[in-house]
TIPASE-574654 format. One record per residue (C-alpha): residue number from 1; residue in three letters; x, y, z. Coordinates in Angstrom, 2 decimals. Example, Ala and Ser with C-alpha at 12.3 -4.5 7.8 and 13.67 -1.06 7.14 Angstrom:
BEGIN
[r 1,'ALA',[12.30,-4.50,7.80]];
[r 2,'SER',[13.67,-1.06,7.14]];
% end
This chain:
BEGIN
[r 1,'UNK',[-19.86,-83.82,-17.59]];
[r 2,'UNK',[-22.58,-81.85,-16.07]];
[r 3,'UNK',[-20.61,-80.28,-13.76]];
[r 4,'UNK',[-17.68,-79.43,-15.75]];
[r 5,'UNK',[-19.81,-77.85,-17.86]];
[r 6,'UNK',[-21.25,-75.72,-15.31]];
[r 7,'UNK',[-17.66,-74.79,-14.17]];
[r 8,'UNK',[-17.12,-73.93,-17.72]];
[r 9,'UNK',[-19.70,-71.60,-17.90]];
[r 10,'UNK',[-19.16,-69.91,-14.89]];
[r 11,'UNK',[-15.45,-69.61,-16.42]];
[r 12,'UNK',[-16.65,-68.27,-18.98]];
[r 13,'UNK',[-19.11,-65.63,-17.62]];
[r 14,'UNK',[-16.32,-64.17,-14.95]];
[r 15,'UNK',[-14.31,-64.26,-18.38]];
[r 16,'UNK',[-16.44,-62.10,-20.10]];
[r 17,'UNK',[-16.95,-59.61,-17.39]];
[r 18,'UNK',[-13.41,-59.30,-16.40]];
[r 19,'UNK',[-12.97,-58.06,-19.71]];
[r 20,'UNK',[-15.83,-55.92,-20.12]];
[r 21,'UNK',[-14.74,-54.41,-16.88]];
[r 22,'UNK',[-11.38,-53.40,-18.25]];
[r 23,'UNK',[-12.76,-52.44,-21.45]];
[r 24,'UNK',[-14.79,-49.85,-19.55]];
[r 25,'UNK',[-11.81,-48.64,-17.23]];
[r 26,'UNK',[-9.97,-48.21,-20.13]];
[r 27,'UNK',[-12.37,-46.59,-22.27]];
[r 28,'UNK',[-12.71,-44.04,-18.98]];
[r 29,'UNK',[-9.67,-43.52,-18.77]];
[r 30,'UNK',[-8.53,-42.72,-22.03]];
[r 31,'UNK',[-11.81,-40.20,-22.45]];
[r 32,'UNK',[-10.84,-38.48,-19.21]];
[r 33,'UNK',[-6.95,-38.24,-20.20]];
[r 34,'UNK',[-8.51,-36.24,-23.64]];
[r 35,'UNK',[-10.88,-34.09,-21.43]];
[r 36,'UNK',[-8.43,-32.70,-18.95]];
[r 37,'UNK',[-5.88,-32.36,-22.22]];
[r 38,'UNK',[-8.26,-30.23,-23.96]];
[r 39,'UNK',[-9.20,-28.03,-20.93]];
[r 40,'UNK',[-5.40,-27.86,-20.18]];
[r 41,'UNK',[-4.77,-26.46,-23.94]];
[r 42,'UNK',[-7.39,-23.98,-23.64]];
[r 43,'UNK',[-6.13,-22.61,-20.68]];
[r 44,'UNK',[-3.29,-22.38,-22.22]];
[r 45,'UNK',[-4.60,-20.22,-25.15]];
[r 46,'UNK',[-6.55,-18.42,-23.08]];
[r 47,'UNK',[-3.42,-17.37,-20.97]];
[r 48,'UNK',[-1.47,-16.49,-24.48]];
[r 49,'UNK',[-4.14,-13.66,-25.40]];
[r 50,'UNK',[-3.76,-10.11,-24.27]];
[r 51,'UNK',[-6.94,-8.45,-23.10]];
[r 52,'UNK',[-7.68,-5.38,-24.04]];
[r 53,'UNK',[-8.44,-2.86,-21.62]];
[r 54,'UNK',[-9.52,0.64,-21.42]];
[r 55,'UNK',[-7.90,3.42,-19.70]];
[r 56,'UNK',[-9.69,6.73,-18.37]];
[r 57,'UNK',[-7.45,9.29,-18.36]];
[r 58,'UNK',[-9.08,12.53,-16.22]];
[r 59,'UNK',[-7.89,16.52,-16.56]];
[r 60,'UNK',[-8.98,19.33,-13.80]];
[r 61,'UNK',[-8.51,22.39,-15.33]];
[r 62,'UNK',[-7.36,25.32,-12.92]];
[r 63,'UNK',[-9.81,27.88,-11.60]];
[r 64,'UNK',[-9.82,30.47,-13.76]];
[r 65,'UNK',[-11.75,34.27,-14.24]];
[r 66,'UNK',[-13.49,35.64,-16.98]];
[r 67,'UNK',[-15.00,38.98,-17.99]];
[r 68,'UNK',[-18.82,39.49,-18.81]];
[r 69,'UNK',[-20.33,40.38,-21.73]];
[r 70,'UNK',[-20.36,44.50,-21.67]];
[r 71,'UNK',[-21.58,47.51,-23.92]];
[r 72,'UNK',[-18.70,50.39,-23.49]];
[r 73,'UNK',[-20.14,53.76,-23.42]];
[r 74,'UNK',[-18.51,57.19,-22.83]];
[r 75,'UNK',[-19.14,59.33,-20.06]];
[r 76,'UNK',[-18.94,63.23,-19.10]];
[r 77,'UNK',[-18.84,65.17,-16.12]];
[r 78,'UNK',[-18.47,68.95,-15.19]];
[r 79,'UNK',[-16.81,70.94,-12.25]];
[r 80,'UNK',[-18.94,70.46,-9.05]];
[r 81,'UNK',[-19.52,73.63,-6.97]];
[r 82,'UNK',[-15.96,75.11,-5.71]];
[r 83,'UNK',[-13.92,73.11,-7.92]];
[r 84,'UNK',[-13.26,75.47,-10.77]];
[r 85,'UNK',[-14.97,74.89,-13.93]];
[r 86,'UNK',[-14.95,72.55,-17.14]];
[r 87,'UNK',[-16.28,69.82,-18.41]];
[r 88,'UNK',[-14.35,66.25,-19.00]];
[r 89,'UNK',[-15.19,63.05,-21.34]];
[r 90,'UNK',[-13.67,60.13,-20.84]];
[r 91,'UNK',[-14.47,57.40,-23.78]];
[r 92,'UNK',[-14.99,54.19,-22.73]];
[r 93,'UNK',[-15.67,55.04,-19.89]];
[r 94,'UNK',[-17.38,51.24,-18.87]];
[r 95,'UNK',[-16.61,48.05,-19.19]];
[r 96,'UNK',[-12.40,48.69,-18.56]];
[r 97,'UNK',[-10.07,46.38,-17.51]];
[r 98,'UNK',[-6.67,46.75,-16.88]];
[r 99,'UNK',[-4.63,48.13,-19.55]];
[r 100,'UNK',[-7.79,49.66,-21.70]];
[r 101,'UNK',[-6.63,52.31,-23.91]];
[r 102,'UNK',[-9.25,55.72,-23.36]];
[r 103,'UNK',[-9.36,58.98,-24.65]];
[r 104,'UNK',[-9.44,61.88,-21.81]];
[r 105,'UNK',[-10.91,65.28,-23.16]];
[r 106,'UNK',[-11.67,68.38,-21.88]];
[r 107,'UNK',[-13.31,72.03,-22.45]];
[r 108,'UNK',[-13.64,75.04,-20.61]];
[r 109,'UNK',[-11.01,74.76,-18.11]];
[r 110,'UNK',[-9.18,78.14,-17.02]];
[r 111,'UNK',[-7.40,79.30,-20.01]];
[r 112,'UNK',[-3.55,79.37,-19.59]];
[r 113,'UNK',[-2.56,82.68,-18.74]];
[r 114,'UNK',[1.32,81.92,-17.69]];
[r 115,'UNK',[4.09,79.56,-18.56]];
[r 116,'UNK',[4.01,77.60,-15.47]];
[r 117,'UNK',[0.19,76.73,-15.92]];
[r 118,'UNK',[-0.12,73.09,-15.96]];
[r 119,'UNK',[-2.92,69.96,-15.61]];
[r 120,'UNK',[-2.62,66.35,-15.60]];
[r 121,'UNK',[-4.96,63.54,-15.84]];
[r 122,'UNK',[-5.28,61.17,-13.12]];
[r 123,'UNK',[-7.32,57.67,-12.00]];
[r 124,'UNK',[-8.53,57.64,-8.15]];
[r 125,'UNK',[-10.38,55.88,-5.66]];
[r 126,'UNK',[-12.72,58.77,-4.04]];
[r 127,'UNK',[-12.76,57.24,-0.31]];
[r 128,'UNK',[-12.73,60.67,1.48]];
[r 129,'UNK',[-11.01,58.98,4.18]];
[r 130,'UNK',[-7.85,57.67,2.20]];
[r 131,'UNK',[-4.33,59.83,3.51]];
[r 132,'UNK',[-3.05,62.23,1.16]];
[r 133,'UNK',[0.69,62.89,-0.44]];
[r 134,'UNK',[1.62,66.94,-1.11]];
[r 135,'UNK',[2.79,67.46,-4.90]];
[r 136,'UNK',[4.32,71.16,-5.54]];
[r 137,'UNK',[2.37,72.52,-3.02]];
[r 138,'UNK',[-1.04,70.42,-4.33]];
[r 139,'UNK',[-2.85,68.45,-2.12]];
[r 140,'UNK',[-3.17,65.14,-4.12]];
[r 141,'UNK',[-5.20,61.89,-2.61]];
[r 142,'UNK',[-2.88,59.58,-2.18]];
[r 143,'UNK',[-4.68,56.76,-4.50]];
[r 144,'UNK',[-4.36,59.19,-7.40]];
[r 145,'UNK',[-1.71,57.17,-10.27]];
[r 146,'UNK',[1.24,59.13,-11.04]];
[r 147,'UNK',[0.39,62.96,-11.19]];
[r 148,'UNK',[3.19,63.77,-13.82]];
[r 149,'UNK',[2.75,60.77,-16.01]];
[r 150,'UNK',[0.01,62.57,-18.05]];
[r 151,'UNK',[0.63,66.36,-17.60]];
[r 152,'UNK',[-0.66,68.88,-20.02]];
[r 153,'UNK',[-1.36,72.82,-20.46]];
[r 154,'UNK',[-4.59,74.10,-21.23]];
[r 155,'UNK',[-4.72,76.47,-24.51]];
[r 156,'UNK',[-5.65,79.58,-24.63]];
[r 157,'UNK',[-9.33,78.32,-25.33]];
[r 158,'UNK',[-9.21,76.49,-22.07]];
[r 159,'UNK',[-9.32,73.03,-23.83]];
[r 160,'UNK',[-6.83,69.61,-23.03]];
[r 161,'UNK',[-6.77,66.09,-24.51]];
[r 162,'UNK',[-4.57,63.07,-24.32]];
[r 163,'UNK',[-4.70,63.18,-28.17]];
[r 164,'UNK',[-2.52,66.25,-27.70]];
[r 165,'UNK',[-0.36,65.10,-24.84]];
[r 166,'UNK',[3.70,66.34,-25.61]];
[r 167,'UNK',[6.33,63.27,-25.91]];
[r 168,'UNK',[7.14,60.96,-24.30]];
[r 169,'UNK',[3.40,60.91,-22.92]];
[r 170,'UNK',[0.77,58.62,-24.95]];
[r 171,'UNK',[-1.65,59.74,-26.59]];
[r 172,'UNK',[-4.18,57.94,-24.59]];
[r 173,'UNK',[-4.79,57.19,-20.80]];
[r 174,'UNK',[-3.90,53.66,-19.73]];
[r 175,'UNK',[-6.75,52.53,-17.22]];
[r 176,'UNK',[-4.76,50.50,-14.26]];
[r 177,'UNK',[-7.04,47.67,-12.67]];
[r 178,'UNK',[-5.58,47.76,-8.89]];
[r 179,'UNK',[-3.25,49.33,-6.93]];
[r 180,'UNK',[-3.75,53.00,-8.81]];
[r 181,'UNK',[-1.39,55.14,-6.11]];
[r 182,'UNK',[0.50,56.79,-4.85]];
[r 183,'UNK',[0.24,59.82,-6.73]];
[r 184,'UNK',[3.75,61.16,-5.96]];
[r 185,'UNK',[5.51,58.39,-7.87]];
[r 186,'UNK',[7.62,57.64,-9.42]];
[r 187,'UNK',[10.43,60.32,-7.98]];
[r 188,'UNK',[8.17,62.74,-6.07]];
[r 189,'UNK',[7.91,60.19,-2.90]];
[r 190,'UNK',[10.33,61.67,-0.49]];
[r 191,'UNK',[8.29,61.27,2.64]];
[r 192,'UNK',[5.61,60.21,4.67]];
[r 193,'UNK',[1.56,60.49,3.87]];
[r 194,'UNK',[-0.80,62.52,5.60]];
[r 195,'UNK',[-1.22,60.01,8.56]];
[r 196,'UNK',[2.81,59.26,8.63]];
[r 197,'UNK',[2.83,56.11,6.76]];
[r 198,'UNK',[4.35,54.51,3.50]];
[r 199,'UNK',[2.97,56.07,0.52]];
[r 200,'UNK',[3.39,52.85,-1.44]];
[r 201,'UNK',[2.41,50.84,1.21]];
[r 202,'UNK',[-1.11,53.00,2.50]];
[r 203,'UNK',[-2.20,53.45,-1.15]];
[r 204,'UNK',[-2.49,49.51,-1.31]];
[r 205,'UNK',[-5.76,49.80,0.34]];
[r 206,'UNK',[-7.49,51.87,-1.86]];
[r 207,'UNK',[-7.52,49.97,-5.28]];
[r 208,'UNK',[-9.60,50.83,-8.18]];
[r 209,'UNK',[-12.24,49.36,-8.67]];
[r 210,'UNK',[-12.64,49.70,-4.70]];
[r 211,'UNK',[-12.79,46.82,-2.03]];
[r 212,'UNK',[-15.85,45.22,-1.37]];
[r 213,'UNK',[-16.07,47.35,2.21]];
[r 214,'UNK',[-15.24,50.62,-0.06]];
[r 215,'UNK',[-18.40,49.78,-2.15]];
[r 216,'UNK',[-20.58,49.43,0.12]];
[r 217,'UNK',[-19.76,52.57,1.54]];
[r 218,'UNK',[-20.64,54.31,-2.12]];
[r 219,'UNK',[-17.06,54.61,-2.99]];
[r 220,'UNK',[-16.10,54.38,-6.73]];
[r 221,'UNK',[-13.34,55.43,-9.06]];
[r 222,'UNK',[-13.00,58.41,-11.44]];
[r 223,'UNK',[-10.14,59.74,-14.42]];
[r 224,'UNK',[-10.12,63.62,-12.45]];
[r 225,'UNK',[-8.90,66.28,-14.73]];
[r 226,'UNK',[-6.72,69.13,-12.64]];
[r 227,'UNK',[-4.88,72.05,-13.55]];
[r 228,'UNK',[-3.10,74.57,-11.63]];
[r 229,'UNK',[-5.84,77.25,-11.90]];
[r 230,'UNK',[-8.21,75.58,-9.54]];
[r 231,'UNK',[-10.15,73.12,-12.04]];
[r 232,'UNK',[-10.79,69.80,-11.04]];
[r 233,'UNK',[-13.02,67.52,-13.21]];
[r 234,'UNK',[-14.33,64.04,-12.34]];
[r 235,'UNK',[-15.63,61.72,-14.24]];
[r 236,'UNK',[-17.14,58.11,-13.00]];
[r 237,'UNK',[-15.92,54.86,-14.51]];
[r 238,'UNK',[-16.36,51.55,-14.09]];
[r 239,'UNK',[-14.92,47.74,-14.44]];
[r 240,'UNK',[-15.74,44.97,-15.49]];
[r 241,'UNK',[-14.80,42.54,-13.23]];
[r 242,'UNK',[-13.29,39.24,-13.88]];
[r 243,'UNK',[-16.13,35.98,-12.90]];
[r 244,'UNK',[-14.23,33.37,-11.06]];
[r 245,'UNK',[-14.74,29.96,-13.19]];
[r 246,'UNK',[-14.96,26.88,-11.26]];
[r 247,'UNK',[-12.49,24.14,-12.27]];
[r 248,'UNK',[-13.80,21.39,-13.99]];
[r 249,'UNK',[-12.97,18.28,-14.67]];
[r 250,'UNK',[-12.70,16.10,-18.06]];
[r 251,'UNK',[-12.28,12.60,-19.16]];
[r 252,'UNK',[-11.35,10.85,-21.87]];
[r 253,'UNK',[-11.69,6.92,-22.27]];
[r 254,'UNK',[-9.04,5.13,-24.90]];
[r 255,'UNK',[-8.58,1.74,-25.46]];
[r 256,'UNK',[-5.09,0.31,-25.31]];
[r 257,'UNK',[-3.01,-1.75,-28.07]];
[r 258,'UNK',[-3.60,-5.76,-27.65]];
[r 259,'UNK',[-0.45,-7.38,-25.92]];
[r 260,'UNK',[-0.30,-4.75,-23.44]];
[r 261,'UNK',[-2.05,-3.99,-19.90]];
[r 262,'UNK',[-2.09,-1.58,-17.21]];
[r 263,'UNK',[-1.45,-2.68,-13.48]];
[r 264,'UNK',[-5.18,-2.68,-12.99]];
[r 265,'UNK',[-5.76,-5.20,-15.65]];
[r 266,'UNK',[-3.14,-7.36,-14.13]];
[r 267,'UNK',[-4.58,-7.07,-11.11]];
[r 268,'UNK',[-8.52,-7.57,-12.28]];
[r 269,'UNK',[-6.91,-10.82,-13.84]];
[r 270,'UNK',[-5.49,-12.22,-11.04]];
[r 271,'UNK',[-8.82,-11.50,-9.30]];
[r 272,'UNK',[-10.73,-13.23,-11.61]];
[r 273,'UNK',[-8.44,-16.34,-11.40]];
[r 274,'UNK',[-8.37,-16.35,-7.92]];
[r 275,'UNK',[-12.18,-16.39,-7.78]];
[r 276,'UNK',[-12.16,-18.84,-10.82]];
[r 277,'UNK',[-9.66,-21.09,-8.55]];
[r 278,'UNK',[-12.42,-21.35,-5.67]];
[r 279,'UNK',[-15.34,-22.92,-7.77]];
[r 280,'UNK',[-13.30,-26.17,-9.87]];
[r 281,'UNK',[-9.54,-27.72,-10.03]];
[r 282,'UNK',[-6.65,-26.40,-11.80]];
[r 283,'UNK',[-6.15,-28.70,-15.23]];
[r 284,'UNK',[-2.54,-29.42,-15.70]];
[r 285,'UNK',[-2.99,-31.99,-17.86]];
[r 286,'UNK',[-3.55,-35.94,-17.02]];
[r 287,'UNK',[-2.58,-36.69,-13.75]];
[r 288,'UNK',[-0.91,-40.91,-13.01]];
[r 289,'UNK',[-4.42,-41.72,-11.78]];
[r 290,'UNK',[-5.94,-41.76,-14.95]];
[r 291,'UNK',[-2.76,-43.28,-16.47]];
[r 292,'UNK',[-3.43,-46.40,-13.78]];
[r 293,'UNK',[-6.86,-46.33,-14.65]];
[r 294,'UNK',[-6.18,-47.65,-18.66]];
[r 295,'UNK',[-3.44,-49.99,-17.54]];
[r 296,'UNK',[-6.10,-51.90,-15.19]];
[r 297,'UNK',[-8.81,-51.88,-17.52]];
[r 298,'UNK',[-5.84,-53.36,-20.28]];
[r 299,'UNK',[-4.89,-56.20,-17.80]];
[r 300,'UNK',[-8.73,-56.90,-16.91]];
[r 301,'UNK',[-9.14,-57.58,-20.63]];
[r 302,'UNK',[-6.09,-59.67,-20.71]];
[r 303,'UNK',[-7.58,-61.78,-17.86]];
[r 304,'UNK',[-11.06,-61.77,-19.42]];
[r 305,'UNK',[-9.59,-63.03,-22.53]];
[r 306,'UNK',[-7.39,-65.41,-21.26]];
[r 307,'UNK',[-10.71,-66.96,-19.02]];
[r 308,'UNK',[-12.91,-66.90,-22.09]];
[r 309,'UNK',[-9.94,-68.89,-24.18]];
[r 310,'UNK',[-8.83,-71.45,-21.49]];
[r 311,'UNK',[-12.83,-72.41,-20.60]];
[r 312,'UNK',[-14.09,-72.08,-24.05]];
[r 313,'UNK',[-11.24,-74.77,-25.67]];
[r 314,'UNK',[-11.98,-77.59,-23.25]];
[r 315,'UNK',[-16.03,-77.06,-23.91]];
[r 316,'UNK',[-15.01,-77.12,-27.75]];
[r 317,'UNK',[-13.43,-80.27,-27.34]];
[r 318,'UNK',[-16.48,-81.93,-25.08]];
[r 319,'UNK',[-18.71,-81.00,-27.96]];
[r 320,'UNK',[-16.58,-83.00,-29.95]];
[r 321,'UNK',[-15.84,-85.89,-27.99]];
[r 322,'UNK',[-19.74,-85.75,-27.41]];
[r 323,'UNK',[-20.63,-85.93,-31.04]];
[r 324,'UNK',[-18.94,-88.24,-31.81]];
[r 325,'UNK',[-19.89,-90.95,-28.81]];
[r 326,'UNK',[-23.50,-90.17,-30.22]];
[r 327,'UNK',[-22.67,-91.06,-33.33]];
[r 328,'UNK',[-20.95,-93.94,-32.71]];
[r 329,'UNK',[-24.47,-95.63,-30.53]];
[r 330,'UNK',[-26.55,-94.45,-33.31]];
[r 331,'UNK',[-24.46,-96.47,-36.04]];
[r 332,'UNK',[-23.94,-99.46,-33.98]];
% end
């Protein structure tokens, strides 16, 4: 009986560890199955969201120019020595660009003393080495603008202004920033300059305001009053010159609407779940293994209940039969 009852009891131990073994595999098992699940539905959410990225959207504006700030003032000159006599005022006489409107006076020129007596106002560059054009017997430098664009006659008082200018002329001087010449246009440019070239394409080279070169060689430009009688008035003027501006550059940062992304948000995300790919496993859900892992631990506990029943009915009944034996002696 001894020995049986050992037996039994080693029965009944393996019994009970068989099934707490299985109880534990499938305990694991199921726990794991719920862990990768809920990893697996995150993911999934995760993937359903659309970041939201921001865009930077850059502008280079072109190089442009600009003019400085500038006081206009007047300015008036008189008839050098062997040039006749009068004096001229041109107002503005600073600051001009091209196209500024100014008023060309002048007094004490040769009085008109014959039908044919005529003047004109005219814008020049005063390099004394520029070629010349011939206008009715005139020698005109060939930078001059047009000589019969503003023509006048003095008055008997020996007075002109563009105020007074006869139609179609304007009665103002238009300042031209540029190629001024030559003088003999529009119609008057039959021929050749004084050193045999093209008028138009010689007086190219001596712009108003003058080239850099010209400048430096004390070149500037003047509105010259002339007439017929031998008067020739010049009076200085000067530009203001367009500043080169630099082109810049702007940015402006925007987010964009949820559910959609640029190429470089695509790409950043791939990035990141390439990088995220290197450190753990992809969850997909519960793989067979962890399936396997449940149905063992469910047959362990089978097994460990089946051991603990078969052993623990035959001790039941040796209790018994061993009861009742003693009682049996003790009555007798």
């Amino acid at each position: 009986m001894q020995g049986s009852s050992s037996v039994a009891k080693r029965l009944g131990t393996l019994g009970l560890t068989v099934f707490v073994v299985g109880a534990v595999l499938l305990g694991t098992g199921i726990a794991a199955s719920a862990h990768t699940t809920t990893k697996a539905a995150a993911a999934a959410s995760a993937n359903k969201k659309h970041p939201t990225t921001t865009t930077t959207t850059t502008t280079t504006l072109p190089t442009s120019t600009t003019t400085q700030p500038c006081n206009a003032t007047s300015a008036t000159a008189s008839a050098a020595a062997g040039k006749g006599q009068g004096t001229a005022t041109v107002n503005p006489a600073t600051c001009l660009v091209n196209g500024t409107q100014v008023d060309v006076s002048a007094t004490g020129l040769t009085p008109a003393s014959a039908s044919n007596y005529l003047g004109t106002f005219i814008e020049c560059n005063t390099d004394p080495n520029q070629p010349t054009v011939s206008i009715l017997g005139n020698t005109i430098p060939l930078s001059c603008s047009s000589a019969l664009k503003y023509v006048f006659t003095p008055n008997a008082a020996g007075t002109a202004d563009t105020a007074y200018l006869p139609a179609p002329a304007t009665p103002y001087f238009t300042v031209i920033e540029g190629t001024t010449g030559p003088a003999c246009a529009p119609t008057l440019c039959t021929g050749t300059d004084s050193t045999g070239g093209n008028p138009y394409t010689d007086a190219a080279g001596y712009p108003c305001p003058p080239t850099a070169a010209q400048q430096a060689a004390g070149d500037t430009c003047v509105i010259a009053v002339g007439d017929t009688g031998g008067d020739q008035v010049t009076v200085p003027i000067s530009f203001n010159t367009a500043v080169p501006v630099p082109p810049t550059t702007i940015g402006t940062e925007a987010p964009t609407s949820p559910g959609h992304s640029t190429a470089t948000t695509v790409a950043a995300a791939k990035t990141a779940a390439t990088k995220a790919a290197s450190g753990s496993l992809a969850f997909t859900g519960s793989g067979p293994g962890l399936w396997w892992l449940a149905l063992v631990g469910v047959l362990l506990m089978v097994l460990g209940g089946l051991l603990l029943t078969v052993v623990d009915q035959p001790r039941r009944m040796l209790r018994l039969a061993v009861h009742k034996v003693t009682r049996t002696k003790r009555d007798s």
